[in-house]
C-alpha positions as a printed Julia matrix, in Angstrom:
570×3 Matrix{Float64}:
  -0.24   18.24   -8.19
  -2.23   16.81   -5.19
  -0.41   15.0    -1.79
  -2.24   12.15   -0.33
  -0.94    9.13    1.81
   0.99    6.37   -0.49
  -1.36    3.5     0.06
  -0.12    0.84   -2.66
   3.09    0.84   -4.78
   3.06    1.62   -8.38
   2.1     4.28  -11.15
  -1.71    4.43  -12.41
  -2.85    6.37  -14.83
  -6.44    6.49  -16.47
  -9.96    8.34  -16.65
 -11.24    9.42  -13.76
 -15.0     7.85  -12.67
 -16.39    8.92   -9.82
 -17.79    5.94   -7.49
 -20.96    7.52   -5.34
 -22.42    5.24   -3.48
 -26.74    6.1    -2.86
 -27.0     7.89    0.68
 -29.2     5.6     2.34
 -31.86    7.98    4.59
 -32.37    5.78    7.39
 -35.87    6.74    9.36
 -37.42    5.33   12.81
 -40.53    4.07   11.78
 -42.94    2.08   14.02
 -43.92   -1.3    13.78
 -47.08   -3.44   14.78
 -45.85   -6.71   14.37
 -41.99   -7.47   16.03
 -41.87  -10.76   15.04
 -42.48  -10.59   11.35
 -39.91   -7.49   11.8
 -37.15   -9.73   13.49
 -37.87  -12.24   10.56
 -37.09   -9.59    8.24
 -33.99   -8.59   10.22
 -32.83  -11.84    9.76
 -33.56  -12.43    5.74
 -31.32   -9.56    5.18
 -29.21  -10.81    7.39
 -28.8   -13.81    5.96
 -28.62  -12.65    2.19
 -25.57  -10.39    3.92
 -23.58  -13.28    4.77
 -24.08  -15.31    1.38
 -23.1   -12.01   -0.19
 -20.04  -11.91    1.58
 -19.18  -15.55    1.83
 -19.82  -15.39   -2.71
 -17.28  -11.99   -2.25
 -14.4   -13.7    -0.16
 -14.72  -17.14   -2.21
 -13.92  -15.02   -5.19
 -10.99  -13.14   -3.5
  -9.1   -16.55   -2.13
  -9.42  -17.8    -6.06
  -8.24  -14.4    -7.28
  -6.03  -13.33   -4.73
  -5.31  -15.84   -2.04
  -6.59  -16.87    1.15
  -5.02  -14.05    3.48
  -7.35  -11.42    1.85
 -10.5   -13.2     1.82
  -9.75  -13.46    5.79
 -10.75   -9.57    5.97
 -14.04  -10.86    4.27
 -14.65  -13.84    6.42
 -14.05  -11.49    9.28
 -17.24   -9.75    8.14
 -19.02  -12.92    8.62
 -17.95  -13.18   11.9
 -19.25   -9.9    12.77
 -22.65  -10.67   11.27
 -22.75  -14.11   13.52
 -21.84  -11.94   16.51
 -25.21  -13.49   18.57
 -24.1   -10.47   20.53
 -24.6    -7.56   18.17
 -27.17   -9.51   16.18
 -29.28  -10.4    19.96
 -29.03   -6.19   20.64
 -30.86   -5.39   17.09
 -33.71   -8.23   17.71
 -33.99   -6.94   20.83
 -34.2    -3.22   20.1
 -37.06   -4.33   17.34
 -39.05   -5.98   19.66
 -38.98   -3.4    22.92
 -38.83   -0.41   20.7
 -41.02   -1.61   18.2
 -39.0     0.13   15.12
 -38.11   -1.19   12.1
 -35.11   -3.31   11.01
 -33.03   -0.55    9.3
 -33.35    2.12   12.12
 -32.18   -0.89   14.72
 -29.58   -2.0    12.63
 -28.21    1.6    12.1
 -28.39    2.38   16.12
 -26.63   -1.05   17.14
 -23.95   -0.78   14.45
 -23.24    2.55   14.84
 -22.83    2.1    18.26
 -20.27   -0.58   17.98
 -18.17    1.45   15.16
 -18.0     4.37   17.43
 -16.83    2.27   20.32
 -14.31    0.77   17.96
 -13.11    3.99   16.36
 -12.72    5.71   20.1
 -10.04    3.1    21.19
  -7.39    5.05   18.78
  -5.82    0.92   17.9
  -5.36    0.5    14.18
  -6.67   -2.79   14.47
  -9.69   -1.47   15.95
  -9.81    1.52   13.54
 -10.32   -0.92   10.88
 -12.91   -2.84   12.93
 -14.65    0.45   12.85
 -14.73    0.42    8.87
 -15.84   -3.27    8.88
 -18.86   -3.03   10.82
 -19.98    0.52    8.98
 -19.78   -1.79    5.7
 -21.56   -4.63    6.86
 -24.23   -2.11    8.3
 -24.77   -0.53    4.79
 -24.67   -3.7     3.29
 -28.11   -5.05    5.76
 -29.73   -1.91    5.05
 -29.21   -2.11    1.49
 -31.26   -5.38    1.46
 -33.97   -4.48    3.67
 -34.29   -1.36    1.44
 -34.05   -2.99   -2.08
 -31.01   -0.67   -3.06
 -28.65   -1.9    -5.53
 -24.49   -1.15   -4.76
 -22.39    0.01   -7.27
 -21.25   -2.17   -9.89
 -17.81   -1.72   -9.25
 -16.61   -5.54  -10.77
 -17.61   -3.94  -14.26
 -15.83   -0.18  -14.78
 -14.23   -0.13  -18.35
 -10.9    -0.33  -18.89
  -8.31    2.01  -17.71
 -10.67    3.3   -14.79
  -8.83    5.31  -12.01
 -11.84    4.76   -9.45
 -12.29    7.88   -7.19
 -14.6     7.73   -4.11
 -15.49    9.57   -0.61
 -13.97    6.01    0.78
 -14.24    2.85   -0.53
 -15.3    -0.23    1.93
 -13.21   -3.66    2.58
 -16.58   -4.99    0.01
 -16.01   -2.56   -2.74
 -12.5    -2.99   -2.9
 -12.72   -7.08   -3.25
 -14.97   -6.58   -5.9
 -12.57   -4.64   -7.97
 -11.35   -5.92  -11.44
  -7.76   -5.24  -11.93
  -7.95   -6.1   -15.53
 -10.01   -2.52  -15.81
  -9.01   -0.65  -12.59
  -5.38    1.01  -13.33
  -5.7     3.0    -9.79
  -7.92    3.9    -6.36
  -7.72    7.49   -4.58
 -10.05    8.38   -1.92
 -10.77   11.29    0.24
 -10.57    9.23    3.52
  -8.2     6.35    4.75
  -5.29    5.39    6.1
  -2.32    3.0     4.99
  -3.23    0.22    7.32
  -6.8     0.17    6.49
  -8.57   -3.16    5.2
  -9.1    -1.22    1.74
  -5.39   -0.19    1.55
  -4.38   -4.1     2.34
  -6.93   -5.33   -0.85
  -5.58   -2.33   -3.06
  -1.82   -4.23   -2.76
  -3.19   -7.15   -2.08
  -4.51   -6.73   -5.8
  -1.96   -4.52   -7.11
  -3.44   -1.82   -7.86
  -1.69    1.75   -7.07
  -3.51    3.66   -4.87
  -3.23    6.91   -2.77
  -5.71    7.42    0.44
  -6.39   10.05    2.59
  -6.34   13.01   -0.16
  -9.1    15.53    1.27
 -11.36   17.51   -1.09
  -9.95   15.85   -4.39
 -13.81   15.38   -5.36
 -14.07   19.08   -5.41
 -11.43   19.12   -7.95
 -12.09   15.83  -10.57
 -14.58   15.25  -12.65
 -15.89   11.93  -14.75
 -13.71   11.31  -17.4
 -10.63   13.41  -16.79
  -6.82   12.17  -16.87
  -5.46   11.36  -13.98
  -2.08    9.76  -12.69
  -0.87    8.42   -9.27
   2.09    7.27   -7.8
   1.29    5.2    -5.05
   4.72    5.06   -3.79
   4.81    8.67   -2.6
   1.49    9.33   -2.69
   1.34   11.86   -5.6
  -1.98   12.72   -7.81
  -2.04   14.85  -10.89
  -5.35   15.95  -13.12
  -5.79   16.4   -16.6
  -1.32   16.92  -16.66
   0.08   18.19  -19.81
   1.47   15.63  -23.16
   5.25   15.68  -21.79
   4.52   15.15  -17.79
   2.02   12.06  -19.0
   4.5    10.51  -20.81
   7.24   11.07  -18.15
   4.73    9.11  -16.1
   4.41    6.13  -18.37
   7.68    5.75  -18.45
   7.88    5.57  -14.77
   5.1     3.33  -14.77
   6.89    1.04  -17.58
  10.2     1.21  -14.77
   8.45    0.14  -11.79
   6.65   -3.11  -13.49
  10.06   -3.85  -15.11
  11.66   -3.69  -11.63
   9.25   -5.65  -10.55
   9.74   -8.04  -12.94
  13.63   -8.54  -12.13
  12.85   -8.76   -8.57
  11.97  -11.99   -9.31
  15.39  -13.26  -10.32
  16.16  -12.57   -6.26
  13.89  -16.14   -4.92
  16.06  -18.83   -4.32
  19.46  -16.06   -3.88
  20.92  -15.88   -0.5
  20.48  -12.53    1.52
  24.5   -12.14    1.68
  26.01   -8.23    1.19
  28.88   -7.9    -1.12
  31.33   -8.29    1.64
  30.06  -11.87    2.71
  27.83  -11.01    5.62
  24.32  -13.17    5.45
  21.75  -11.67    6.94
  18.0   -13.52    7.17
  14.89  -12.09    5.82
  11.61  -13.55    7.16
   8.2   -12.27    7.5
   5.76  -10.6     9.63
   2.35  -12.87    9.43
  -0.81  -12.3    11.78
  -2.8   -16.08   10.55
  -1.42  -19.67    9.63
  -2.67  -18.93    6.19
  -0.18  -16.01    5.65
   2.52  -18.45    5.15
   1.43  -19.07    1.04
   2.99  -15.38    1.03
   5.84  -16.28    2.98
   6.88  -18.95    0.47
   5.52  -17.55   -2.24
   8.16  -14.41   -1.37
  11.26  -16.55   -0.53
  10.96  -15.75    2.97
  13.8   -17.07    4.78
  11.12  -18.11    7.51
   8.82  -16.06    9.98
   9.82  -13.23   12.21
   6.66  -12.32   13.8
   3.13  -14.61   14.13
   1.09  -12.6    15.77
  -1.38  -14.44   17.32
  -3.74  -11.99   19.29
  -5.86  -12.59   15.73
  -6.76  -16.3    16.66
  -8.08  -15.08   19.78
 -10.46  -11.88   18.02
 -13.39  -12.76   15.99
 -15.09  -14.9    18.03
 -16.67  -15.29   21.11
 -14.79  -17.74   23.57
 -11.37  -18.37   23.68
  -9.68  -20.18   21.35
  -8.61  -24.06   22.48
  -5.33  -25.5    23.53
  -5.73  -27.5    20.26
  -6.76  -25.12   18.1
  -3.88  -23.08   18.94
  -1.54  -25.96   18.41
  -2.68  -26.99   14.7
  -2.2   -23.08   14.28
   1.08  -22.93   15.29
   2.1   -26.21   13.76
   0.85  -25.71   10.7
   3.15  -22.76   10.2
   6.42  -24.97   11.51
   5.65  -27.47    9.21
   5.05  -25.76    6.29
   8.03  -23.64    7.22
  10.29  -26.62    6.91
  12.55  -26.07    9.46
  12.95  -22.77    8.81
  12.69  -20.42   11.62
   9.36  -18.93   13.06
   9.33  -16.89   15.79
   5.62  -16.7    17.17
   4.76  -13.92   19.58
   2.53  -14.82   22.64
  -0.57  -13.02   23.53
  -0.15   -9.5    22.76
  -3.45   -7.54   23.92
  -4.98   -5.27   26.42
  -7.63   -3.23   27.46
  -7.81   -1.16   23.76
  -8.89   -4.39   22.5
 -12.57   -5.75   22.15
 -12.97   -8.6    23.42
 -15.63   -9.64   25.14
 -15.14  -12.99   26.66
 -11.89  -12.03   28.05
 -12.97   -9.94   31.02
 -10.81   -7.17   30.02
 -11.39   -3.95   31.35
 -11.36   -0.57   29.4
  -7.77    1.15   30.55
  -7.42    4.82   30.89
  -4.35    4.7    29.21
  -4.31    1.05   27.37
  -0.67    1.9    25.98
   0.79    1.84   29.48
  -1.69   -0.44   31.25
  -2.4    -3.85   31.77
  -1.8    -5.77   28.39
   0.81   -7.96   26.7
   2.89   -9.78   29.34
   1.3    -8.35   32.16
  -1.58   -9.76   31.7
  -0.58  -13.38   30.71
   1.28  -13.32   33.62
  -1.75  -12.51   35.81
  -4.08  -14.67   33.67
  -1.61  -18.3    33.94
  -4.05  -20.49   34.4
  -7.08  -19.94   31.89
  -4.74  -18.09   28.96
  -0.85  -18.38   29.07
  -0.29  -21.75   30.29
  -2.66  -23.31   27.56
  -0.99  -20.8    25.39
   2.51  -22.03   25.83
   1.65  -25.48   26.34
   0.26  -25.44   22.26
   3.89  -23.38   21.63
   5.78  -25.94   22.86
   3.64  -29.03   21.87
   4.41  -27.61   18.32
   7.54  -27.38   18.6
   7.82  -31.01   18.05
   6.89  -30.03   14.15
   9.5   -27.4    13.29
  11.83  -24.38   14.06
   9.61  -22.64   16.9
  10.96  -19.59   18.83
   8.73  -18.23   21.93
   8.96  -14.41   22.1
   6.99  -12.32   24.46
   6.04   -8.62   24.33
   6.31   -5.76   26.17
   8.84   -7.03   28.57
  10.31   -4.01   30.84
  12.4    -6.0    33.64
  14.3    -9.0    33.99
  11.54  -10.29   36.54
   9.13  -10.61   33.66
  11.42  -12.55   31.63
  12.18  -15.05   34.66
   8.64  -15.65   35.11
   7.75  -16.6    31.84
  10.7   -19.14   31.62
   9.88  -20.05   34.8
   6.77  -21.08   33.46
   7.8   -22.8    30.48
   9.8   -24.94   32.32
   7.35  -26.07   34.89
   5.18  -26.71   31.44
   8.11  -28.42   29.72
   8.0   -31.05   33.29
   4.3   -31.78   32.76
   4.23  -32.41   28.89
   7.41  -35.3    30.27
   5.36  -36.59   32.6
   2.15  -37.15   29.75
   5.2   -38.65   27.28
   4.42  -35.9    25.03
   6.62  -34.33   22.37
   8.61  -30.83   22.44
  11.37  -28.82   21.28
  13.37  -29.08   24.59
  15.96  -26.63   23.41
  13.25  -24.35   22.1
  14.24  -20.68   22.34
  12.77  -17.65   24.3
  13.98  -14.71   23.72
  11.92  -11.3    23.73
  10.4    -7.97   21.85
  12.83   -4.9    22.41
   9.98   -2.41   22.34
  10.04   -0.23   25.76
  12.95    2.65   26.7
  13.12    0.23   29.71
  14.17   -3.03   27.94
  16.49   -0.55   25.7
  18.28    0.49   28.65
  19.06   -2.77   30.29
  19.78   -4.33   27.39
  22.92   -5.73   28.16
  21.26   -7.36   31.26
  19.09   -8.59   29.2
  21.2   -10.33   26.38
  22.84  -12.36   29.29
  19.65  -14.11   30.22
  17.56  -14.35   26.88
  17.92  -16.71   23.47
  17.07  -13.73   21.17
  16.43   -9.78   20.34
  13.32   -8.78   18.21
  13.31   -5.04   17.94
   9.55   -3.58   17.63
  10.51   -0.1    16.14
   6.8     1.2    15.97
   6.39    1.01   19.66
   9.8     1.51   20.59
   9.42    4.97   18.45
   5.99    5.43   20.23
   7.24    4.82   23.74
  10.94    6.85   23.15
   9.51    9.98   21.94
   6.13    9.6    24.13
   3.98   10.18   21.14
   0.71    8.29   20.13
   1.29    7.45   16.87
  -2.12    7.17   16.27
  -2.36   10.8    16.97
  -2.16   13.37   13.72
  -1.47   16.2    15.84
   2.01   15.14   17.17
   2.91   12.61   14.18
   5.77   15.01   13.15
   7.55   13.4    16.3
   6.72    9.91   15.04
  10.09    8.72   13.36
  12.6     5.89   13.78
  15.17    8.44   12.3
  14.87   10.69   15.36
  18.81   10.4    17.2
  16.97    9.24   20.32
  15.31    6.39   18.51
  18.56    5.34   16.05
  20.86    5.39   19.25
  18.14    3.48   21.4
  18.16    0.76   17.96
  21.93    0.95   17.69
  22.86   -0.26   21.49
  20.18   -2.99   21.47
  22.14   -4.57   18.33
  25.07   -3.86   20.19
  24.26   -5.59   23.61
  23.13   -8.6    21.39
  26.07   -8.92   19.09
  28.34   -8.35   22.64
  26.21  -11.6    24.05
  26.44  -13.57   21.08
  22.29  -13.83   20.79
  20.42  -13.03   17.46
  18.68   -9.88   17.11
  16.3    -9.39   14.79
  14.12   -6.44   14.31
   9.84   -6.58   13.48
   8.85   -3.02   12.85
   8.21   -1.3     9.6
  11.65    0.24    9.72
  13.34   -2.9     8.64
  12.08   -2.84    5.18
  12.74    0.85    5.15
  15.23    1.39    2.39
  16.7     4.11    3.94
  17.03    2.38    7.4
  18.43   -1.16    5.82
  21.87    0.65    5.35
  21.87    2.04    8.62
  20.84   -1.78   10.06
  23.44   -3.2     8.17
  25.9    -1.25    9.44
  24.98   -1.64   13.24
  25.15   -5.38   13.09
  21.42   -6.48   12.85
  21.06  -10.24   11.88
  17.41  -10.91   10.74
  14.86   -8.43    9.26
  11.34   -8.61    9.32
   8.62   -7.61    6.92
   5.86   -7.76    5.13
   6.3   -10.93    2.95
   5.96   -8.41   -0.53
   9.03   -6.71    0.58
  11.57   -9.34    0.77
  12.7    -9.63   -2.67
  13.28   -5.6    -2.98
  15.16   -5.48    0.4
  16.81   -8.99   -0.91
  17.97   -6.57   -3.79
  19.17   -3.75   -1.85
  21.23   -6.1     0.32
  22.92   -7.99   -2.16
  24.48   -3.91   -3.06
  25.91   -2.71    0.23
  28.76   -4.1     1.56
  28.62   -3.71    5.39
  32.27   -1.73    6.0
  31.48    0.59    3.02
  28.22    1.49    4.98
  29.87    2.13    8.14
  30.8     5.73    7.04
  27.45    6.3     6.06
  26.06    4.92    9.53
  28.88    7.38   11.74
  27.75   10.65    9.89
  24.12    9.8     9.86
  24.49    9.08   14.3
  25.97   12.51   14.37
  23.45   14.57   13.3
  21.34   16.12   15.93
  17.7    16.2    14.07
  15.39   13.84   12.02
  15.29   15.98    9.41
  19.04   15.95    8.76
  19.45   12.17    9.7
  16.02   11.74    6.96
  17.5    14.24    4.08
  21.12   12.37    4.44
  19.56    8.88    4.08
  17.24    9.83    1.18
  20.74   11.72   -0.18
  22.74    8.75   -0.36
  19.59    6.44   -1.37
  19.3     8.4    -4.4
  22.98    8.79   -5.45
């Protein structure tokens, strides 16, 4: 039995094949003639982006529009007139040849991308090394792997598979994915669930082990890979396997059931999105409306900043297809760990603690938070639109912004124009700071959203992207559960919602604990509604307060994680 990181949910089990892709042996070699060269450059380039664009029209018909946005983010990259200006320009001074500039250029923007230690930008990192390959490939006349045509029950195994790869995956054939390399949140590990498929990431030296055409079976929900297992463990698998796609199966009785415990306490479960097109999932989930829009992502992948209007048919078009539901849209969440050119932002020693989120709105009013807000509040006018802004430490922060939003709210009466004038603001618990003062707080705001990643990160003082000191990295350390219990507490005291954002709240063995302390709306990924839905609809809230009291009195993670996973399996 081999460990690897669970990367999609489900049991796969087929013959192994092996996916190599041809090392490409990329040489300087000199040219005479730079313009021909550049011309060449820009065929491949070209035949790249029809590539793609054929690739992400065939994921939005297959899978939806959400995934083909990873693939239409490759596009962008390959319009970059910045990236794509540095190669032309590197052919013509250096006189070298298309695939040697392309490999420097890209390279050099993947490393840059990779060294800022953001997932986000981690996976930026893999999308520029594929669309790198993918140029070279043309220039060089090499042919990828035909992965759309692997016989049936295929468990592909690879080094790593790109974003590219991964789209062009038939599910009707592929029964799972493991790779050496990878994380959870990369773009391959979004397609892979995207697409259903089980998969397990991360599992070093598993090449070493497999060969073409030997058993294997995964389970992508812990992360577990066996090879070549014996009759009786194979068929304990199928089983499993035949389990999870019933369960998944019955989930679907849960759309269109209220989120209501067995004692009579309703609870809302909505959905973390990051584009206006993520809201098909929302509905398609029975999402009880939208917890989180992120919408740093409207401002990335491109190269000036994104309109007042633009923003506002964003925003609106989630309200209105929300249907008065509620949709709680986070404002401009980014710093110096982020690449963005046209922004002006500088690099930050320490990006976690620097100048980013509502610090730099704050200081950047005029040309990026006013038109910001302005588009929040114009769309209010369409729907249920909450304001919430990030990273807020003092009160002073919080007084500034509405502050703000009412001298905005004056203007948009002056120009006659339309707005939710009872729209709320409320903030993201995600600092020790806000955590402390909560109660000061919860007198002055419309709403709690707990972030539990960062609040985890910033509690325990651990990088989480950091593999060294990820041991520390849990919301079921005592500091973290009593920093979540007495921000629920100062809300409930106030009489404000408070809602929570973070992985944890789809954790199964955090919902009890939640439940327990009082939290009103939980936020997740719009595939995990109808399985927390489920779990819900089981607990009844003064039954779980037991289980809450013993698990705040023990003293380590590991006991507060082995008593949760205790009374999740019994």
């Amino acid at each position: 039995m081999y460990k690897g990181t669970n990367a999609s949910a489900g049991i796969g089990i087929g013959k192994a094949v092996i996916v190599e892709e041809k090392e490409l042996v990329i040489q300087r070699e000199t040219i005479t003639d730079s313009a021909a060269e550049i011309q060449r450059f820009k065929g491949a380039l070209e035949t790249s982006m029809e590539q793609t664009r054929a690739l992400a029209e065939d994921l939005a018909t297959r899978v939806g529009e959400k995934e083909a946005e990873i693939l239409n983010g490759h596009i962008m990259l390959l319009s970059d007139p910045m990236m794509t200006g540095e190669i032309e320009s590197m052919i013509q001074k250096d006189q070298v040849n298309s695939e040697f500039a392309i490999e420097n250029v890209c390279t050099m923007y993947a490393d840059m991308f990779a060294s800022m230690g953001d997932e986000l930008m981690q996976q930026r990192a893999t999308d520029m090394r594929d669309i790198k390959t993918r140029m070279q490939k043309v220039l060089m006349g090499v042919e990828s792997v035909d992965i759309a045509s692997l016989p049936e029950g295929t468990v592909i195994l690879a080094k790593d598979l790109t974003p590219s790869m991964t789209a062009g995956i038939n599910p009707a054939n592929v029964t799972g994915i493991v790779t050496e390399l990878g994380g959870r949140t990369s773009h391959s590990a979004i397609l892979a669930r995207a697409l259903e498929i089980p998969a397990v990431v991360a599992l070093g030296g598993i090449l070493e082990v497999v060969k073409n055409g030997d058993m294997l079976v995964l389970d992508g929900s812990d992360g577990t890979v066996l090879v070549n297992p014996e009759d009786a463990v194979l068929a304990e698998y199928q089983g499993k396997r035949a389990a999870f796609l019933k369960e998944k199966k019955e989930l679907e009785k849960y759309i269109g059931k209220p989120s209501i415990t067995k004692d009579g306490v309703t609870v809302d479960l909505v959905a973390n999105i990051g584009k206006p097109e993520d809201v098909d999932k929302v509905l398609q989930y029975d999402g009880e409306g939208v917890g989180l829009f992120r919408t740093e992502f409207l401002f990335m992948d491109r190269n000036a900043m994104p309109t007042e209007e633009e923003q506002f048919e964003a925003y609106r078009k989630v309200a209105v297809a929300m249907d008065g539901k509620p949709v709680i849209i986070r404002t401009l969440d980014i710093g110096g760990d982020k690449e963005i050119p046209y922004m002006g932002l500088e690099k930050d020693e320490n990006p976690f603690l620097g100048y980013r989120a509502v610090r730099f709105c704050l200081d950047r009013k005029e040309d990026v938070y006013r038109p910001q807000l302005r588009a929040l509040l114009r769309a209010s006018a369409f729907g249920n639109i909450k304001i919430m802004i990030p990273l807020v430490t003092c009160i002073d922060e919080y007084r500034a912004v509405k502050a703000l939003v009412e001298e905005i709210k004056a203007e948009l009466d002056e120009k006659g124009m339309k707005y939710n004038p009872d729209v709320q603001l409320g903030i993201m618990v995600e600092t020790a700071a806000a955590s402390l003062i909560a109660d000061i707080f919860a007198k002055e705001v419309d709403f709690f959203s707990i972030g539990t990643n960062d609040l985890t990160q910033y509690t325990m003082s651990v990088d989480r992207g950091n593999d060294k000191i990820s041991y520390l990295y849990s919301t079921f350390n005592p500091a973290v559960l009593r920093s979540i219990k007495r921000i629920i507490t100062c809300a409930r005291e106030a009489g404000i919602m408070v809602g929570m954002c973070g992985e944890a709240a789809s954790d199964p063995m955090m919902i009890p604990l939640l439940l327990a302390f009082g939290l009103n709306e939980f936020s997740m990924s719009p595939s995990a509604i109808l399985r927390a839905r489920k779990m819900i609809t089981e607990y009844s809230t003064k039954e779980l307060q037991a289980v809450a009291d013993q698990a705040m009195s023990f003293a380590t993670t590991t006991e507060v994680e082995n008593y949760m996973r205790e009374f999740i399996n019994s």
